[in-house]
PAKE-741142 format. One record per residue (C-alpha): x, y, z; residue in three letters; residue number from 1. Coordinates in nm, 4 decimals. Layout:
BEGIN
px / py / pz / res / n
X / Y / Z / ALA / NUM
...
This chain:
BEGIN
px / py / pz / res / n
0.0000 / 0.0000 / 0.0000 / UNK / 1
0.1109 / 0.3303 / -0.0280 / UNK / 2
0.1606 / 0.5629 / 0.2827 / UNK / 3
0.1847 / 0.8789 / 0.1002 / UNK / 4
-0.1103 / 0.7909 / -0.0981 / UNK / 5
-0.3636 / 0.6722 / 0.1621 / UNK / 6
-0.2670 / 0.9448 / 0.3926 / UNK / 7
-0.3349 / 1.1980 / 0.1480 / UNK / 8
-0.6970 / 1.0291 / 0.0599 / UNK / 9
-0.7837 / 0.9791 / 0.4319 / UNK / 10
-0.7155 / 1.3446 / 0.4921 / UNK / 11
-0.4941 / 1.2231 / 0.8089 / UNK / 12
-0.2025 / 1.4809 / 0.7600 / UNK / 13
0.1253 / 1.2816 / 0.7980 / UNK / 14
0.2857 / 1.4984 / 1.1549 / UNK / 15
0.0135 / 1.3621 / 1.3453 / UNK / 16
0.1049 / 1.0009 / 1.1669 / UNK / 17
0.3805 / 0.9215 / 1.2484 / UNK / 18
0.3832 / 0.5652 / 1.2306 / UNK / 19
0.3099 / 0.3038 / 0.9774 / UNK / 20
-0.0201 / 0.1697 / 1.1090 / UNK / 21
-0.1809 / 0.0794 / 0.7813 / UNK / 22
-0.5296 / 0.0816 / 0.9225 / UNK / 23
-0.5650 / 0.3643 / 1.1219 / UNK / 24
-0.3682 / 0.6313 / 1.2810 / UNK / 25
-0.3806 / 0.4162 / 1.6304 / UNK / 26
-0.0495 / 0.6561 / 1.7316 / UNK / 27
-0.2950 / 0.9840 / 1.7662 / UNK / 28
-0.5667 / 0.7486 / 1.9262 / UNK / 29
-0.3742 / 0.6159 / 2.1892 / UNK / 30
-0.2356 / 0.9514 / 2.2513 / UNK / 31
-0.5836 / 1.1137 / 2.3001 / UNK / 32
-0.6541 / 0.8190 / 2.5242 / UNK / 33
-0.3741 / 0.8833 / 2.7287 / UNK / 34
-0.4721 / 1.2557 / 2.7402 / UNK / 35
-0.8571 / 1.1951 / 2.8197 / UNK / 36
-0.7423 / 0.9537 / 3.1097 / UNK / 37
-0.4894 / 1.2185 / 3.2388 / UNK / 38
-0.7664 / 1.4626 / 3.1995 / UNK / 39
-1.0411 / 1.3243 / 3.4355 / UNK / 40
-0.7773 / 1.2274 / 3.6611 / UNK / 41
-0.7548 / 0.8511 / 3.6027 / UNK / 42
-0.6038 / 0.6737 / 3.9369 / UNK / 43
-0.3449 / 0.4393 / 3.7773 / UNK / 44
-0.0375 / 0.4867 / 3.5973 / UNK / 45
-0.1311 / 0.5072 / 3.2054 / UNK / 46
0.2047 / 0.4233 / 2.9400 / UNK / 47
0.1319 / 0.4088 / 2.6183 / UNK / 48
0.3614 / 0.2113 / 2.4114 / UNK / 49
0.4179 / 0.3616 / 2.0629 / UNK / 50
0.6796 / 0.1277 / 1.7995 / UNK / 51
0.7835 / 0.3788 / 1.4871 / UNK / 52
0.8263 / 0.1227 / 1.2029 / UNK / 53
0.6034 / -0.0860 / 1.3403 / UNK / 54
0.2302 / -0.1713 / 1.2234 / UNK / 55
-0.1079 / -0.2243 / 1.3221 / UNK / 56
-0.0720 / -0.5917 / 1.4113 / UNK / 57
0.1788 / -0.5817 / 1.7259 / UNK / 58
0.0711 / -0.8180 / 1.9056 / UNK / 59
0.2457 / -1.1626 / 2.1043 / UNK / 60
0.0376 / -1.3628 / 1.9403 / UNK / 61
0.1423 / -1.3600 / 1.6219 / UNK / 62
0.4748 / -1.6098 / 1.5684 / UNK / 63
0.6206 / -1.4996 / 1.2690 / UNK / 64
0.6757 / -1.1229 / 1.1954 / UNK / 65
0.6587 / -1.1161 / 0.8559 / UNK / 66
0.2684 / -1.1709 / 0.8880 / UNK / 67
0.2284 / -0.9079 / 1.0956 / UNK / 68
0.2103 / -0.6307 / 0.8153 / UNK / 69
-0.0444 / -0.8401 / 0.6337 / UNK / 70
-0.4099 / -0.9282 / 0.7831 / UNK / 71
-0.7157 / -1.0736 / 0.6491 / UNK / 72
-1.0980 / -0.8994 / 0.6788 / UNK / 73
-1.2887 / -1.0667 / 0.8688 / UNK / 74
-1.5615 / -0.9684 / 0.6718 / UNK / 75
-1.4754 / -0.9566 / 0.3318 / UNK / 76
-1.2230 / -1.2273 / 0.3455 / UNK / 77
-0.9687 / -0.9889 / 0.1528 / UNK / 78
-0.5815 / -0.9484 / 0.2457 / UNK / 79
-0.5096 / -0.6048 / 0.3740 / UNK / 80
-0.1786 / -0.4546 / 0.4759 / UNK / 81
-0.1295 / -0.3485 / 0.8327 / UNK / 82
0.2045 / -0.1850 / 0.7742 / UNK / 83
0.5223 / -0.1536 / 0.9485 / UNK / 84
0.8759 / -0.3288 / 0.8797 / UNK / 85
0.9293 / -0.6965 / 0.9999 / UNK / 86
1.2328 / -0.6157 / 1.2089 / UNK / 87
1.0358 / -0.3091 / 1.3374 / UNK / 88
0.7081 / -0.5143 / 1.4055 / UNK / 89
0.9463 / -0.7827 / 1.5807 / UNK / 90
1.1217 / -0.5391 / 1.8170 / UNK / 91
0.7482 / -0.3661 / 1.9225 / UNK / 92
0.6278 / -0.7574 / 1.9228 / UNK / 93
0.9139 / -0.8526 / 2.1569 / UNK / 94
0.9358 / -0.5034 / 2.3955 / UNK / 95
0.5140 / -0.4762 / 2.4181 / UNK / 96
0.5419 / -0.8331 / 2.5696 / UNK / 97
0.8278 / -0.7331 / 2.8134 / UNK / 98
0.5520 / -0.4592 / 2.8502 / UNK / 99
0.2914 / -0.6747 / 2.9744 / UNK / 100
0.4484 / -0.9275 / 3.2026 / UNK / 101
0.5882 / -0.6093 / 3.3354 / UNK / 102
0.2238 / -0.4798 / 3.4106 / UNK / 103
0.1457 / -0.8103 / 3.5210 / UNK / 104
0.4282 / -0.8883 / 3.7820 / UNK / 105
0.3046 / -0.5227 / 3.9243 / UNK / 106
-0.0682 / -0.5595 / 3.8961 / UNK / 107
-0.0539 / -0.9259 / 4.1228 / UNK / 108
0.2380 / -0.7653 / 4.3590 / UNK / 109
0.0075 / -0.4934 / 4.4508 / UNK / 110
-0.2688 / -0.7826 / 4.4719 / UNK / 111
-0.1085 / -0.9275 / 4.7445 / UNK / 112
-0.0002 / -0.6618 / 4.9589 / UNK / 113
């Protein structure tokens, strides 16, 4: 897919997208969900992790890289691209996983105290 291309039809102007999320521009979305949280004074830490190079599809579940700039509809049963580059998609694949044990190993610490 193009970037330049589907940015420019989208009307998303490329400084506020400045990753390669093929789908949407989930960088700004997760930003203004970090902002709205901060906002209304949300009680618990917020990070939001943010991979440039990397795609849509970042996610621990998927076991080869390479697939994770390609995804199929669910309704339409048609390949799409999710973007990003396969050593940047395995880096955010690898770190956002750190990420969440992370969160984990604090979430059940606090648990028990």
């Amino acid at each position: 897919m193009d970037t330049d291309n589907s940015l420019a039809q989208s009307g998303v102007r490329p400084e506020i997208y400045p990753l390669t999320d093929e789908i949407w521009p989930s960088a700004l979305a997760g930003k203004k969900i970090v902002e709205r949280l901060i906002r209304n004074n949300y009680k618990y830490p917020v990070k939001h992790l943010m991979y440039t190079g990397a795609g849509h599809r970042v996610s621990s579940d998927i076991p080869v890289t390479s697939l994770a700039s390609l995804a199929v509809h669910p309704l339409l049963d048609s390949k799409i691209l999710s973007g990003g580059l396969p050593s940047e998609n395995a880096h955010a694949i690898k770190d956002s996983f750190s990420e969440k044990v992370r969160f984990l190993r604090l979430f059940v610490t606090a648990q028990n105290e």
